[in-house]
VOBA-1610 file (N, C-alpha, C; in pm, whole numbers, padded with zeros to 5 digits, always signed):
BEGIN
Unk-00574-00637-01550Unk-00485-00526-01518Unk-00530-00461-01386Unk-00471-00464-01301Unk-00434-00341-01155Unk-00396-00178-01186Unk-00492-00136-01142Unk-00492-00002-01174Unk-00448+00084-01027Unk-00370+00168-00986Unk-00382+00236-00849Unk-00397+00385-00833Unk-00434+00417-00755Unk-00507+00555-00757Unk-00398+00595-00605Unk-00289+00698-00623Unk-00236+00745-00542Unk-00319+00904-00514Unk-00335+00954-00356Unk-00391+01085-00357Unk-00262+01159-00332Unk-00165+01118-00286Unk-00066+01216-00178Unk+00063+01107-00194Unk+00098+01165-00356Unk+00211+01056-00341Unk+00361+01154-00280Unk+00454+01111-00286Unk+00563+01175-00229Unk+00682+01113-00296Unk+00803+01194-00279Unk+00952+01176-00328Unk+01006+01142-00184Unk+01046+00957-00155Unk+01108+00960-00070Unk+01255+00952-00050Unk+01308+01024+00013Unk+01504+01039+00033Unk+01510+00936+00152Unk+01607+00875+00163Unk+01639+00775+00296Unk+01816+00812+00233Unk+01849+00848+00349Unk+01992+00894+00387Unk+02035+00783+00531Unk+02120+00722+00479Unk+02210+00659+00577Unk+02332+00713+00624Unk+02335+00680+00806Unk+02454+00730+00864Unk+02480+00606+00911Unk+02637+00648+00938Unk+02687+00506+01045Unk+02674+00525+01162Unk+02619+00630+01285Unk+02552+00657+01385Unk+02477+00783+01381Unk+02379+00774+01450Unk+02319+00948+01435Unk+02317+00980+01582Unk+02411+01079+01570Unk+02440+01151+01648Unk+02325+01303+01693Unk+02275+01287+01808Unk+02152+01415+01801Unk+02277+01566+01845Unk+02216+01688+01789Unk+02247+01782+01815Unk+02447+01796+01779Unk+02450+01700+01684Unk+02618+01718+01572Unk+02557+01697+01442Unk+02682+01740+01374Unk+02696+01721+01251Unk+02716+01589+01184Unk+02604+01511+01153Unk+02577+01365+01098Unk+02631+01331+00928Unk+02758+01286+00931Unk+02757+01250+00763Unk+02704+01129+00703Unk+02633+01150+00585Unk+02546+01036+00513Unk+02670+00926+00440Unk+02605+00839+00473Unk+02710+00753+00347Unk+02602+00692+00249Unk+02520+00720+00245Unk+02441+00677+00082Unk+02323+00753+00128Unk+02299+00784-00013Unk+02162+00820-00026Unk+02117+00827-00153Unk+01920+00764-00153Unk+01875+00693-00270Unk+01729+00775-00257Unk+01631+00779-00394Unk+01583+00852-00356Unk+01446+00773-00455Unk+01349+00745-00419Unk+01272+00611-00484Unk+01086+00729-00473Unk+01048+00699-00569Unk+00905+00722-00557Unk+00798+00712-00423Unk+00763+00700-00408Unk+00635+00733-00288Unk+00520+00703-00290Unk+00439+00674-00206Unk+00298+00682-00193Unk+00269+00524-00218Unk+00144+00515-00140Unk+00139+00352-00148Unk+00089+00288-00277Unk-00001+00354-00322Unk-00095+00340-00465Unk+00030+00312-00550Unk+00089+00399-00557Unk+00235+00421-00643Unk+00345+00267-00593Unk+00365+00242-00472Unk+00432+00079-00468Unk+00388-00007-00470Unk+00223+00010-00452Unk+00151-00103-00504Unk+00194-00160-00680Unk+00186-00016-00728Unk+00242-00088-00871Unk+00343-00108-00930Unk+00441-00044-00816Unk+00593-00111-00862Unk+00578-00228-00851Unk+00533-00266-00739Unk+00545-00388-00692Unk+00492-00491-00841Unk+00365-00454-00850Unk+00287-00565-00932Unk+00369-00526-01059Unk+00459-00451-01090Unk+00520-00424-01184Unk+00664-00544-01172Unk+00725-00518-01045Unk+00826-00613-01043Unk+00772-00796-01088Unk+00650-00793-01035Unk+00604-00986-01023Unk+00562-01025-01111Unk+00594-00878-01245Unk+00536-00925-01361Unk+00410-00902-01376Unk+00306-00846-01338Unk+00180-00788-01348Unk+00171-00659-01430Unk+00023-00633-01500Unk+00000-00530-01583Unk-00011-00437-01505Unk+00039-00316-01489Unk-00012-00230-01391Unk-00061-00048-01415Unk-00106+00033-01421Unk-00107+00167-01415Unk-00144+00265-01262Unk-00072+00388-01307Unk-00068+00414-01131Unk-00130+00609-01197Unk-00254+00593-01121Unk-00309+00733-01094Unk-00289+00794-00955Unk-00268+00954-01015Unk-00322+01018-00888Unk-00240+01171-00927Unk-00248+01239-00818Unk-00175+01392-00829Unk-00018+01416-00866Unk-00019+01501-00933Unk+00191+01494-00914Unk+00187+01671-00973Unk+00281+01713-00925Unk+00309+01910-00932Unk+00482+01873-00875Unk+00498+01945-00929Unk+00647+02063-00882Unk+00753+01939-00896Unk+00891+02023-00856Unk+01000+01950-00938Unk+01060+01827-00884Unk+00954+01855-00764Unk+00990+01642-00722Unk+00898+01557-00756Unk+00760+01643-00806Unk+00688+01532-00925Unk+00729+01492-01043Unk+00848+01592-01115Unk+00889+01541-01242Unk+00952+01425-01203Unk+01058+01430-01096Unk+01135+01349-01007Unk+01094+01221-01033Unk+00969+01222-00944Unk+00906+01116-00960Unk+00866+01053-01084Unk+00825+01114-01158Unk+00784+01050-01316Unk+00919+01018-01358Unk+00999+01081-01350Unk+01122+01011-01390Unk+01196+00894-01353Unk+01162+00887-01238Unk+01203+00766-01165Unk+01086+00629-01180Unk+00994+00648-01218Unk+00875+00583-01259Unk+00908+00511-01405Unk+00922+00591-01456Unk+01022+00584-01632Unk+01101+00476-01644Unk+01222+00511-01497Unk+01332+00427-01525Unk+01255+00234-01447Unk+01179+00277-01410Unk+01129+00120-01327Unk+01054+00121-01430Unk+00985+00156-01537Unk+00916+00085-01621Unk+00760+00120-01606Unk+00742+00164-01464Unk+00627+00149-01457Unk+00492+00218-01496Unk+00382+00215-01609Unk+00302+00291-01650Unk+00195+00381-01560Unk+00202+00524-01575Unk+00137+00632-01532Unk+00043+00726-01621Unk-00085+00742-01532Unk-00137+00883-01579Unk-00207+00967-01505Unk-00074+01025-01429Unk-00108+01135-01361Unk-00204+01299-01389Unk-00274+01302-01271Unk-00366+01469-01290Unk-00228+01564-01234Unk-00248+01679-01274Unk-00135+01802-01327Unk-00187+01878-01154Unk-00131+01902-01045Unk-00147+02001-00985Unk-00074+02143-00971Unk-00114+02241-00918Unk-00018+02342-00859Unk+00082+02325-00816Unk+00037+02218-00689Unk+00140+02226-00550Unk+00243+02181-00610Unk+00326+02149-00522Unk+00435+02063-00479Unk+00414+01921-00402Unk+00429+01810-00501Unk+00427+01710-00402Unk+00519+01703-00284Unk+00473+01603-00184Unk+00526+01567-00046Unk+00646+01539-00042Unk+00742+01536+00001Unk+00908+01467+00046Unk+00909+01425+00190Unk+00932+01327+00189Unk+00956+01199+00318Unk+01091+01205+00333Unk+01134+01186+00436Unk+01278+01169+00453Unk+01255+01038+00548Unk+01381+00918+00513Unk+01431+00860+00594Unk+01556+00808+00664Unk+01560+00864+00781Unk+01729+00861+00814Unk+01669+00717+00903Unk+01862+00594+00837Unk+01856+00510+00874Unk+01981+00502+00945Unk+01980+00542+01099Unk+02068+00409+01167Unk+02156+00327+01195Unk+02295+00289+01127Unk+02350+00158+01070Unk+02382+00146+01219Unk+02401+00202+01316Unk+02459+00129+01439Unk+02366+00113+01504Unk+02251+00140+01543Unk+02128+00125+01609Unk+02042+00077+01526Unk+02033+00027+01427Unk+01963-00049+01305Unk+01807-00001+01269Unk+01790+00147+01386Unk+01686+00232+01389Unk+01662+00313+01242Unk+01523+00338+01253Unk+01490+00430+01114Unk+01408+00503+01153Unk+01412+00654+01164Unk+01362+00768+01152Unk+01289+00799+01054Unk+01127+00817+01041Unk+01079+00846+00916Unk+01027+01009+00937Unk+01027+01087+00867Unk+00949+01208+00897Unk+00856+01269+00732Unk+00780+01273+00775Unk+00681+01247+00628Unk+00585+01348+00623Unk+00596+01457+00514Unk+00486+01569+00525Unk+00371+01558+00501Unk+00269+01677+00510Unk+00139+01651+00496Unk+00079+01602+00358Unk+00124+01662+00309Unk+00125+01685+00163Unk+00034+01867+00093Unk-00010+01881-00037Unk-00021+01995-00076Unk-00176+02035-00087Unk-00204+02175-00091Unk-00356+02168-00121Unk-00367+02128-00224Unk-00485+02067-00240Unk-00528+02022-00345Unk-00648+02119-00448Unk-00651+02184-00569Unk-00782+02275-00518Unk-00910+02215-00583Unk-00994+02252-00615Unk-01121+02192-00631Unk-01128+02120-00758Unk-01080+02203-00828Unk-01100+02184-01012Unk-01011+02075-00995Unk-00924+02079-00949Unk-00788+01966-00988Unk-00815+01845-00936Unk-00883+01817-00844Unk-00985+01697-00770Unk-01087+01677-00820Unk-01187+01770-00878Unk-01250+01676-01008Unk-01208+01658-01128Unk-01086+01676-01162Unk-01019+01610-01263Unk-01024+01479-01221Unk-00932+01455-01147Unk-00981+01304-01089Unk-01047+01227-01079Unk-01136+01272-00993Unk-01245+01217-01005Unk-01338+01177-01117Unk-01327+01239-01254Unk-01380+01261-01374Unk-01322+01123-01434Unk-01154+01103-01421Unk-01095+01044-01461Unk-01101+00893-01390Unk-01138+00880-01313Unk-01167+00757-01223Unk-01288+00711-01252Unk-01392+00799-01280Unk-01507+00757-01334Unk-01542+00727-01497Unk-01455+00750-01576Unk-01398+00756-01698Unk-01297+00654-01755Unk-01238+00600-01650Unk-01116+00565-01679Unk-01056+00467-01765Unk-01025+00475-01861Unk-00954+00383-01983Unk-00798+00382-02039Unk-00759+00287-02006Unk-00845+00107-02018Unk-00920+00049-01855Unk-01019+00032-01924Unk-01075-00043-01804Unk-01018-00133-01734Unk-00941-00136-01558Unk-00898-00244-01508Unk-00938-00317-01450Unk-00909-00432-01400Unk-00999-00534-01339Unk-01005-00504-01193Unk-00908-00409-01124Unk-00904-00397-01015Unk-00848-00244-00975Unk-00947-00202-00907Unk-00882-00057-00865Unk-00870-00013-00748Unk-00713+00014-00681Unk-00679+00011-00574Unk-00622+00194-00500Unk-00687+00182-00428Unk-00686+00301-00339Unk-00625+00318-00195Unk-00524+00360-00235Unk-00406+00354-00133Unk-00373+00448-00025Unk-00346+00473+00064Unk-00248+00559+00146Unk-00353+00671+00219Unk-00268+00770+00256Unk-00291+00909+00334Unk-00358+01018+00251Unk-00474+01095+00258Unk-00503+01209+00161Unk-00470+01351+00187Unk-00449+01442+00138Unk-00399+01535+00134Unk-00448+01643+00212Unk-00422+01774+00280Unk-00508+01875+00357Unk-00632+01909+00273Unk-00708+01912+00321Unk-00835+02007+00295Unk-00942+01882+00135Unk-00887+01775+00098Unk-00980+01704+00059Unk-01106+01629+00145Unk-01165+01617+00137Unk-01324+01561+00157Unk-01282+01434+00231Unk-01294+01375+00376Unk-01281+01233+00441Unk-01368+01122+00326Unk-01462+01203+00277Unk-01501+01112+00212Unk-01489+01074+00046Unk-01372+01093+00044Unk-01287+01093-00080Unk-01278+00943-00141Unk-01249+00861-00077Unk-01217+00706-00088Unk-01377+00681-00110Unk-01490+00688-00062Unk-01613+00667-00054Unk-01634+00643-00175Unk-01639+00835-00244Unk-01744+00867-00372Unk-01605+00762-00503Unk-01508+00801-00455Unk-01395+00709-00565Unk-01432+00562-00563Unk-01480+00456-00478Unk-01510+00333-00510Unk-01624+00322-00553Unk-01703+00425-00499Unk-01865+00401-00555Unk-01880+00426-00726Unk-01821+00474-00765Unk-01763+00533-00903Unk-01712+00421-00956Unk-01615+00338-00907Unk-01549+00239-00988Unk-01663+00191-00968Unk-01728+00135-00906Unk-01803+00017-00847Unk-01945-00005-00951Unk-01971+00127-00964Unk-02075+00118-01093Unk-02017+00141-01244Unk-01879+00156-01254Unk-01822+00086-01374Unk-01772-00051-01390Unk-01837-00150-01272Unk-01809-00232-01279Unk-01689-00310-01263Unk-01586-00271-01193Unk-01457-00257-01148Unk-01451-00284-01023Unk-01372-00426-00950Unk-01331-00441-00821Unk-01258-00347-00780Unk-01257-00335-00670Unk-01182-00204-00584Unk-01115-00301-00427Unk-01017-00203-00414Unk-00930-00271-00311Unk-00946-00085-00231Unk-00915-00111-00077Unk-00842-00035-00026Unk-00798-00021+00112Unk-00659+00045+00086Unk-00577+00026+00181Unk-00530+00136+00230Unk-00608+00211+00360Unk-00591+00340+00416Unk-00567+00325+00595Unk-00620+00437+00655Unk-00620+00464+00770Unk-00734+00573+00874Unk-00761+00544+00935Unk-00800+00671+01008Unk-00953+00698+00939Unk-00944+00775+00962Unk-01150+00882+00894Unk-01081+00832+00739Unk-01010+00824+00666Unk-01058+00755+00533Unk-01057+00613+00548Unk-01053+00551+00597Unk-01071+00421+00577Unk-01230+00402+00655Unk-01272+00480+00754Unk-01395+00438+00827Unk-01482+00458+00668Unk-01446+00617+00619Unk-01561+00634+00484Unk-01537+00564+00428Unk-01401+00534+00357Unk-01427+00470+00266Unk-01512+00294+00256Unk-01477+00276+00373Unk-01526+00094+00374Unk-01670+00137+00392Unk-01771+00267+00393Unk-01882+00236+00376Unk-01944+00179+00252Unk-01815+00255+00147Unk-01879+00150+00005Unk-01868+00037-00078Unk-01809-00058+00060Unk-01806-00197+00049Unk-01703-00223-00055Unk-01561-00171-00042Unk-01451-00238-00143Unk-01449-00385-00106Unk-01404-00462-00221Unk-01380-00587-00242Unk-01252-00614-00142Unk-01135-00539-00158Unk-01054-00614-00077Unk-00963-00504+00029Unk-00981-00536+00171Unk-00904-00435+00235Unk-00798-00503+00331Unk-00724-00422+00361Unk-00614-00510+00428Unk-00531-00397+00523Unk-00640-00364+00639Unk-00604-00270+00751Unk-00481-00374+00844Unk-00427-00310+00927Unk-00348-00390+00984Unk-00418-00387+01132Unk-00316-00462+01241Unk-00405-00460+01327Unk-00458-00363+01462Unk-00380-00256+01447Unk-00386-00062+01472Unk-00489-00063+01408Unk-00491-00055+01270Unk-00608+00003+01179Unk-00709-00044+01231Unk-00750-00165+01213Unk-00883-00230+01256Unk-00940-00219+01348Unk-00881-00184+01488Unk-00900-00160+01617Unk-00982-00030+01603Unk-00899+00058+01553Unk-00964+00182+01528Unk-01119+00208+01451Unk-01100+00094+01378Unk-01214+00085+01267Unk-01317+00048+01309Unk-01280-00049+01396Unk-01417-00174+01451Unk-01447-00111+01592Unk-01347+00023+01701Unk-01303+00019+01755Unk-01385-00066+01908Unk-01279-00203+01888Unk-01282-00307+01935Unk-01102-00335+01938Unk-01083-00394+02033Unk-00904-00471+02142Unk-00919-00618+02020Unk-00825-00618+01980Unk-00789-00734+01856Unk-00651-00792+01938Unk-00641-00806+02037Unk-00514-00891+02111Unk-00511-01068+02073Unk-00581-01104+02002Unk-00577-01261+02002Unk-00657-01301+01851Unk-00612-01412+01862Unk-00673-01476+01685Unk-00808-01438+01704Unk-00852-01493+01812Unk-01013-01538+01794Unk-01083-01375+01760Unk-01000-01300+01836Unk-01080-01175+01819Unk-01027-01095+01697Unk-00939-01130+01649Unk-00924-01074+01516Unk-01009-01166+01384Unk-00988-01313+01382Unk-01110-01412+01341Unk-01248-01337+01363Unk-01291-01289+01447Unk-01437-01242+01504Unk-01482-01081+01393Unk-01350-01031+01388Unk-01345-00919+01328Unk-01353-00929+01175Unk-01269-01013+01144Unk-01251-00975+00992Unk-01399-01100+00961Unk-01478-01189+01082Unk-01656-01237+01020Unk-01711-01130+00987Unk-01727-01036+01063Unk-01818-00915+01093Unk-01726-00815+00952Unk-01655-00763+00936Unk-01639-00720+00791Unk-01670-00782+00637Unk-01663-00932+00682Unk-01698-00998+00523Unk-01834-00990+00537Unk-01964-00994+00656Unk-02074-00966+00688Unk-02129-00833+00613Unk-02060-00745+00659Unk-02077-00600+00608Unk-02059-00594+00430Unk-01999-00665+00379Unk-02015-00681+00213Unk-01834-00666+00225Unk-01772-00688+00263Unk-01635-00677+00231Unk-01595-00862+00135Unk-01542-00849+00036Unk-01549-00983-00012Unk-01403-01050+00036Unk-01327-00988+00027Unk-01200-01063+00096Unk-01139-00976+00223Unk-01168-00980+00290Unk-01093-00896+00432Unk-00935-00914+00493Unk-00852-00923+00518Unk-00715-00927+00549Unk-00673-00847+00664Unk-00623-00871+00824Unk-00601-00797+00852Unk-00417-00880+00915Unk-00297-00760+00866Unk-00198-00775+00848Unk-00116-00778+00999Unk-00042-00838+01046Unk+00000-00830+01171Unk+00200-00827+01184Unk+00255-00755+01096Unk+00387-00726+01112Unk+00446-00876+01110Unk+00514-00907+01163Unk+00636-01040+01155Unk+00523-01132+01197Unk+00445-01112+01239Unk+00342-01266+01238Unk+00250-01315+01120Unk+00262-01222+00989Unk+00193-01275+00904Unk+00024-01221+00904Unk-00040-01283+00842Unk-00191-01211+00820Unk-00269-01342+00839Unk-00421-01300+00898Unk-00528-01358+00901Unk-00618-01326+00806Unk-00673-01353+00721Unk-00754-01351+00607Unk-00912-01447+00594Unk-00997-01349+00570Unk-01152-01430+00535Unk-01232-01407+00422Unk-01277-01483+00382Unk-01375-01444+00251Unk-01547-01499+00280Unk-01604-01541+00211Unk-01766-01567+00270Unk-01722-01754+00301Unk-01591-01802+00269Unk-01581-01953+00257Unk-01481-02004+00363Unk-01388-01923+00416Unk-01302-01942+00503Unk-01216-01884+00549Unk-01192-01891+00653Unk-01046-01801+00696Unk-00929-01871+00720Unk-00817-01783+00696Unk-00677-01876+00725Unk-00604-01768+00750Unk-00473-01822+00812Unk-00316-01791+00820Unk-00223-01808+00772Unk-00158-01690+00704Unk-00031-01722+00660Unk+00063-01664+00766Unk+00168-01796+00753Unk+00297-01720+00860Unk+00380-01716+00789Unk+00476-01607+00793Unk+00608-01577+00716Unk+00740-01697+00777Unk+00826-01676+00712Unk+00964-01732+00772Unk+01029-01605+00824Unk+01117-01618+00924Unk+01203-01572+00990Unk+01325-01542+00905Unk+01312-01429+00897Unk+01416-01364+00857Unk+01534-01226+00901Unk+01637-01193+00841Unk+01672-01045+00865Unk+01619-00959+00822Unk+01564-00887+00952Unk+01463-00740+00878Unk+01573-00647+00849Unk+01596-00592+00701Unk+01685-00460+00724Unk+01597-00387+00701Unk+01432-00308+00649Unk+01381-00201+00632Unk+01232-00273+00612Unk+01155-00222+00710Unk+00998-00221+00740Unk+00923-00133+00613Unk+00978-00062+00577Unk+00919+00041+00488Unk+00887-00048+00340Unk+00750+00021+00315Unk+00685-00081+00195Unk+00644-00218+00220Unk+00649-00264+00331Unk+00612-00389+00334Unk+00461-00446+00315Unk+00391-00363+00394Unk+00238-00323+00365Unk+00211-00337+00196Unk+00243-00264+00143Unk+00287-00227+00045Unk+00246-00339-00073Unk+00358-00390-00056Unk+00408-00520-00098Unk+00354-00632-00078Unk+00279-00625+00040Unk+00159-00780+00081Unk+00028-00732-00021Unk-00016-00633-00015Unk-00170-00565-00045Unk-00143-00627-00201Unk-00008-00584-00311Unk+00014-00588-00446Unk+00020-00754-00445Unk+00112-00858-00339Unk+00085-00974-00430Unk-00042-01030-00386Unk-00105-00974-00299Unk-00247-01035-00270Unk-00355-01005-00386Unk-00321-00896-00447Unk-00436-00855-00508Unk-00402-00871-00720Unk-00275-00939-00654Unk-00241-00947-00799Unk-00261-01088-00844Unk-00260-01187-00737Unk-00295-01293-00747Unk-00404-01343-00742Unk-00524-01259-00654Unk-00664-01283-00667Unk-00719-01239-00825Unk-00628-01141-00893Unk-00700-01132-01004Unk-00668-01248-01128Unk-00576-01312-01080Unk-00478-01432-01175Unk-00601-01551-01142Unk-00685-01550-01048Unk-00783-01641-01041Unk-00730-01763-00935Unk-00620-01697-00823Unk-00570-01818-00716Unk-00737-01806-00626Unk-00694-01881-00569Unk-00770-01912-00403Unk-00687-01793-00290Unk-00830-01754-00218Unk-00732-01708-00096Unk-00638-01746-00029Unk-00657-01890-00036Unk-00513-01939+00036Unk-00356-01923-00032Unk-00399-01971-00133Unk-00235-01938-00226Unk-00216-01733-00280Unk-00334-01657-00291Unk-00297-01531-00301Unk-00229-01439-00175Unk-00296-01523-00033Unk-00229-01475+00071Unk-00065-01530+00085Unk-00060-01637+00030Unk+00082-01678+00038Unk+00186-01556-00037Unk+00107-01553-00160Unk+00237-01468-00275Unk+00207-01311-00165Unk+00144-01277-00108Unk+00090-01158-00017Unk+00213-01135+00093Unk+00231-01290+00133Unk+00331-01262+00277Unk+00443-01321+00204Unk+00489-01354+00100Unk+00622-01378+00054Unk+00689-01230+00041Unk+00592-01144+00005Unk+00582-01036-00092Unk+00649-00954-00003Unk+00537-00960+00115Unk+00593-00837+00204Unk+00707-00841+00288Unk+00717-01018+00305Unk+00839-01079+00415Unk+00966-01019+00314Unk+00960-01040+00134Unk+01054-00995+00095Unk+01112-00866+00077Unk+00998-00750+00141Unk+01018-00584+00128Unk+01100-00556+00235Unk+01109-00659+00318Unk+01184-00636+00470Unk+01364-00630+00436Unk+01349-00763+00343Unk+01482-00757+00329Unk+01565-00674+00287Unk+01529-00539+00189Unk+01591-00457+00113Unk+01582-00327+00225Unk+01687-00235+00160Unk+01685-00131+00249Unk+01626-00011+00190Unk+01609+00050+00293Unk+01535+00196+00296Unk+01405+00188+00257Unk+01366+00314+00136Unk+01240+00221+00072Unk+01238+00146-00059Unk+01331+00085-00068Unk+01343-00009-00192Unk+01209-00107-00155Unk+01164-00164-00219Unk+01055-00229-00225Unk+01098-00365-00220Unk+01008-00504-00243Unk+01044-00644-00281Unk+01103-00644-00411Unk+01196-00751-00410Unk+01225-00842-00559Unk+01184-00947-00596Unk+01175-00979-00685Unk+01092-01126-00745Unk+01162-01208-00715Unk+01289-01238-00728Unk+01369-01387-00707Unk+01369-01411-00554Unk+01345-01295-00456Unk+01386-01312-00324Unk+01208-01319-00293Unk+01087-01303-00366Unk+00943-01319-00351Unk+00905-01486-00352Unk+00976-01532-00556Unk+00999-01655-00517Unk+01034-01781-00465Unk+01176-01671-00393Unk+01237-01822-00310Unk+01198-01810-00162Unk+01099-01716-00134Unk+01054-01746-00002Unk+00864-01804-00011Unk+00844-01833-00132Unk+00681-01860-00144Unk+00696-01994-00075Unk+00785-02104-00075Unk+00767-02222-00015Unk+00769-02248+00102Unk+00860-02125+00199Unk+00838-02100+00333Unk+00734-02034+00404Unk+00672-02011+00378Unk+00523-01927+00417Unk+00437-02042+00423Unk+00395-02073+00538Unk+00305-02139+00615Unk+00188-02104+00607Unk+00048-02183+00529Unk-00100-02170+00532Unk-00173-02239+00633Unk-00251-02200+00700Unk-00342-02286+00800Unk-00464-02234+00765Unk-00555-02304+00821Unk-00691-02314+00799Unk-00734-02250+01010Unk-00858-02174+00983Unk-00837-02139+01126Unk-00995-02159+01144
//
């Protein structure tokens, strides 16, 4: 079982126009309104491909019920800590004549002390024990950079693989405590290693020097070109097929869940990176932030190209 630990999940709205017009009056012709936070689509996701999944982290105010409700109707199992605040709301205005997407995404809420070692209590506690615990996304104002840190070091002596997939000052802390599987993209890594990743060899060079550092599977993700991936035995490439992108959003998302859902099924890196870039090539296809589907996951696993590098 995949367990995910959201800090700063959010209620996202994506409102479509048929042009957006700046400084008029813009009318929507749909609007859908889907859960948030990456921890949180990590386990839709592993929820859609048929995986066991549970999704932790904060939820307050009446777009957290929102959210649990909408969680409900996907099926997917939660056990959220109770805050004050108000969770985050994302808006995304999409485009249809400029095929552009506007994201604007808040900070999120304080968090206060007591209500963060709930968490934390609960992460160090946590039952049923999963085989994998994944730590996702952006953290909230005024929590600790080193939030992701003390949270894997915690799983890590309950004996629990840990994944994570962040940015910025949490991802520098957190990869000090050697998660099992991370999958920065190639912005992220630059920043991380900060080292110019313009070419294989130097992204190859990068993700040696992270499996060096105790990282056991490293991944670093590169948009429509697919991912480079290493473990202590080899590195490879997966390339996606060419497709119509209608929505970038979740795609990340969606690679991190079948990568890590398949390493726990007992594949090889080579075939978990495959279901990884089927996964995410298939988040492209849906709109707004709808996530991947399974039939459109499976019928692109045979087009995804493995190399050995």
């Amino acid at each position: 079982m995949i367990a995910t630990v959201t800090l700063n999940p959010s209620l996202d709205r994506t409102v479509t126009v048929e042009e957006l017009v700046m400084d008029e009056a813009n009318r929507w012709t749909s609007l859908r309104r889907d859960p948030g936070g990456k921890g949180i689509n990590v386990s839709r996701v592993i929820h859609e491909l048929g995986g066991e999944t549970i999704a932790y982290g904060f939820i307050g105010g009446i777009d957290g019920e929102t959210l649990k409700h909408l969680l409900q109707q996907h099926g997917v199992p939660f056990d959220f800590t109770p805050i004050k605040g108000e969770i985050r709301s994302n808006f995304i205005i999409a485009d249809l004549a400029s095929c552009h997407q506007t994201r604007i995404d808040a900070p999120g809420p304080h968090i206060m002390r007591h209500e963060l070692q709930k968490l934390v209590q609960k992460v160090k506690h946590i039952s049923p024990k999963p085989d994998y615990l994944a730590f996702a996304g952006s953290v909230p104002p005024a929590v600790p950079a080193d939030i992701y840190r003390q949270l894997i070091e915690a799983a890590k002596h309950n004996g629990i693989k840990t994944v994570l997939d962040s940015d910025n000052k949490w991802l520098k802390e957190g990869i000090k405590a050697k998660p099992n599987v991370i999958k920065p993209n190639v912005h992220e890594a630059e920043e991380l290693l900060d080292k110019h990743l313009r070419s294989e060899t130097a992204i190859v060079k990068a993700l040696k020097l992270l499996v060096d550092r105790g990282i056991e599977v490293a991944v670093i993700s590169r948009g429509k070109e697919g991912l480079i991936a290493a473990n202590g035995e080899k590195v490879i490439k997966a390339i996606p097929p060419q497709v119509e992108v209608r929505s970038t959003v979740g795609a990340g998302d969606s690679t991190i869940a079948g990568l890590v859902l398949k390493l726990n099924e007992g594949l090889d890196i080579d075939e978990a990176c495959r279901w990884a870039v089927a996964a995410g090539t298939a988040a492209t296809l849906t709109p707004g932030t709808e996530l991947c589907r399974r039939e459109d996951v499976e019928r692109l696993l045979s087009k995804v190209k493995i190399k050995r590098l």
